[in-house]
C-alpha positions, -999 to 999 in steps of 0.1 A, spaced: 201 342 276 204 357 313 168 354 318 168 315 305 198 306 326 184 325 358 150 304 352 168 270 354 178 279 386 217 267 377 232 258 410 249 227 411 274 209 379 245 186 365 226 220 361 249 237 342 258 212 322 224 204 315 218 239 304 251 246 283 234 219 263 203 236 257 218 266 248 234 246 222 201 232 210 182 265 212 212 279 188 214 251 166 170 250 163 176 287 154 199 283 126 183 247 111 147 254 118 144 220 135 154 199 159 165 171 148 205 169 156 227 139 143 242 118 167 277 131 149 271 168 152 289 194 174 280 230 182 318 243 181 334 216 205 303 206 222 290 169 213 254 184 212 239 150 193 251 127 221 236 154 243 207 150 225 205 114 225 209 114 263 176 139 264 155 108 243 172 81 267 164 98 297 128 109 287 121 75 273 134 59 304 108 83 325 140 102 343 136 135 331 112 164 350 85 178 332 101 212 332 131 198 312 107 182 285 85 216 281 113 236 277 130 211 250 96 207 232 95 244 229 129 242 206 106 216 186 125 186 203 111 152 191 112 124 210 109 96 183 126 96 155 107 71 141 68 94 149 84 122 130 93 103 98 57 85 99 39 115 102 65 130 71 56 102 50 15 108 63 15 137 50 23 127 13 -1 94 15 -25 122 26 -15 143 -12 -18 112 -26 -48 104 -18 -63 138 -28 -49 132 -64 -62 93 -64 -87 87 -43 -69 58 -22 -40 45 -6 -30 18 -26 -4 34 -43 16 10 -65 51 8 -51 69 34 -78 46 62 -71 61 93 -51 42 125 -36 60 154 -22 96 139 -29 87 108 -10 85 74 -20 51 70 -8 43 37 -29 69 17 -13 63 35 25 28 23 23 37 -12 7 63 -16 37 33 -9 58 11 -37 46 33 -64 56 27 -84 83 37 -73 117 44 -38 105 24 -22 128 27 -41 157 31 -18 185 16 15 163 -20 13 170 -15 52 166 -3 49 130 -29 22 121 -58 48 133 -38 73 113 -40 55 78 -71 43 85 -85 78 88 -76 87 53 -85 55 36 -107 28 49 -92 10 23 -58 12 27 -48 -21 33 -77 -42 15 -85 -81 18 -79 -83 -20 -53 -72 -44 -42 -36 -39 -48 -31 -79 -84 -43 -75 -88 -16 -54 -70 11 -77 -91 6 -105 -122 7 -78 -113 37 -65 -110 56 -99 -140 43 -110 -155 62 -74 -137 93 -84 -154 91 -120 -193 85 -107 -191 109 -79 -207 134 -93 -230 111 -118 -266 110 -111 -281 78 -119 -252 51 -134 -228 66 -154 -225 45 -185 -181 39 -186 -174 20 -220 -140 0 -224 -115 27 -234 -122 48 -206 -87 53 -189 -82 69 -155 -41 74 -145 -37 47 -169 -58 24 -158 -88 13 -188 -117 17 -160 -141 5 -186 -126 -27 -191 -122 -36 -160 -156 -23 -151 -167 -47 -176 -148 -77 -167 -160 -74 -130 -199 -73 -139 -194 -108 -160 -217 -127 -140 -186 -156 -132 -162 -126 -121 -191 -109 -97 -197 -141 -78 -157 -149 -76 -153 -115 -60 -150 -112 -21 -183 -101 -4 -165 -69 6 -155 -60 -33 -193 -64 -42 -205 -40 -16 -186 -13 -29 -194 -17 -61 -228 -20 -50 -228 13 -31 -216 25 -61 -250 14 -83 -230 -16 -97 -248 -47 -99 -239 -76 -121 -248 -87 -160 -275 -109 -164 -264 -142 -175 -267 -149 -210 -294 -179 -217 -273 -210 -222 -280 -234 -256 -281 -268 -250 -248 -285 -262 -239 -316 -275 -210 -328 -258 -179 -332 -276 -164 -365 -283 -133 -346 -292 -106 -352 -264 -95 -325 -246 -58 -312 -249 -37 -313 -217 -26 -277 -228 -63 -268 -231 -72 -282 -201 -41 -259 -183 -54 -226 -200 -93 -236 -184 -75 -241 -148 -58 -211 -150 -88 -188 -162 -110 -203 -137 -83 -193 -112 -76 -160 -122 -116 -153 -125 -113 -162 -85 -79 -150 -72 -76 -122 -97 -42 -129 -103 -24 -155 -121 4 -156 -97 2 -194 -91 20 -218 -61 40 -244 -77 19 -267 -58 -15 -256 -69 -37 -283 -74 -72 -268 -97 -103 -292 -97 -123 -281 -125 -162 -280 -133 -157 -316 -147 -136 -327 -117 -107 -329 -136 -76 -319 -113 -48 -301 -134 -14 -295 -114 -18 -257 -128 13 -246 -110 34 -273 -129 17 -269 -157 29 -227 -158 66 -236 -149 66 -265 -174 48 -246 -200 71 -214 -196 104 -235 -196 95 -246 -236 75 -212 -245 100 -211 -273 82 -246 -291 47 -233 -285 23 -223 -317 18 -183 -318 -21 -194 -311 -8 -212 -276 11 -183 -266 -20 -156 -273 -41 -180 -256 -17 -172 -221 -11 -139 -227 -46 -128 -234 -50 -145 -196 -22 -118 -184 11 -138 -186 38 -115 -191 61 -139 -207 42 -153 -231 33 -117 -248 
């Protein structure tokens, strides 16, 4: 402690007081194993968190020496708060990753005792980055993929499917039934090689499938069909809206204002039709309410 307090040359009051406070951080690091002081705490009746605080003001602010900021980083001093808890939660989206192949966690899943779903859900929203190019590069580094154009569960069920052919040589044949953390692989593998689906996926979700020896089901040879001259139900025409727009948006998550033209050019008002159609569930034929829930409507199940 001599030799310390002979090396900051103490001299004047500022000096001393500046190193009476890192005494107290250099005891309190040795005790806790860290740096990181609450603003709250005292070391016996020194305030060393507002001390502490006044370290991160002053470096932030460009008014503290060098010297000073060596000798603080050698306690393990941090700086930001906010760069230590980022690279924290990193460090689970990084065992995560290991266990899943990718970074879209859904927002329950936890790694290392850290909520690491909703972290990285947090992180997708707009603006959440702004000013972290750093953390961007970060997450970016692990996964590619970690904040896809398309749905984040799209790219679940892709990324399974990459840890299941890995080691495959030639195509793996996966069957429907074929689950992977839950997830039927097979099925969805299945649903996304229908010739209708493949083209309604983005140009990026067919290239990795591609990469991955995917390529699409030939379509089936059509038979000519003699039109109906039965008319078409207004109920049946709001079940075709909604599969054509799930086969293209993969969800069936629909505005209220959705307007869907369909191959006829009929326009059905599909996000109407949903809230109207969910309001009076309770009058609607157990065939009507299969019909929706076979499309993925919870409420109708």
């Amino acid at each position: 402690m001599v030799a310390d307090w002979v090396s900051f040359n103490v001299i004047d009051t500022e000096k001393q007081d500046w190193a009476r406070g890192w005494a107290a951080l250099k005891k309190f690091t040795e005790r806790e194993l860290h740096a990181r002081v609450p603003y709250g705490r005292k070391e016996g009746a020194y305030p060393l968190g507002q001390w502490v605080a006044e370290q991160r003001r002053a470096y932030g602010a460009g008014q503290m020496s060098g010297l000073r900021a060596r000798r603080l980083e050698k306690l393990g001093m941090v700086w930001s708060l906010a760069d230590e808890r980022f690279q924290e939660n990193l460090e689970a989206a990084k065992a995560y990753y290991e266990q899943h192949w990718t970074l879209c966690a859904p927002r329950s899943a936890a790694m290392l005792d850290r909520p690491v779903g909703q972290w990285l859900s947090n992180l997708r929203r707009p603006g959440a980055l702004e000013g972290h190019p750093e953390w961007k590069a970060a997450l970016e580094a692990v996964d590619e993929d970690w904040n896809p154009e398309w749905p984040a569960e799209w790219q679940r069920h892709y990324a399974a499917l990459r840890e299941l052919v890995a080691d495959e040589e030639g195509q793996a044949e996966i069957l429907p039934g074929f689950t992977v953390h839950g997830m039927d692989i097979g099925k969805w593998l299945a649903r996304q090689r229908k010739p209708e689906m493949w083209e309604a996926l983005a140009d990026g979700q067919r290239e990795r499938l591609e990469r991955l020896g995917i390529a699409p089901l030939a379509p089936e040879p059509r038979e000519p069909v003699k039109a109906s001259t039965a008319p078409v139900s207004a109920f049946e025409r709001g079940v075709a809206a909604l599969a054509q727009y799930k086969a293209r948006e993969g969800s069936v998550k629909v505005p209220r204002a959705h307007v869907e033209r369909l191959e006829d050019g009929t326009e059905v008002k599909l996000g109407v039709f949903l809230s109207n159609t969910k309001t009076r569930r309770a009058k609607l034929t157990a065939d009507k309410l299969a019909a929706l829930a076979e499309l993925g409507l919870e409420w109708a199940a």
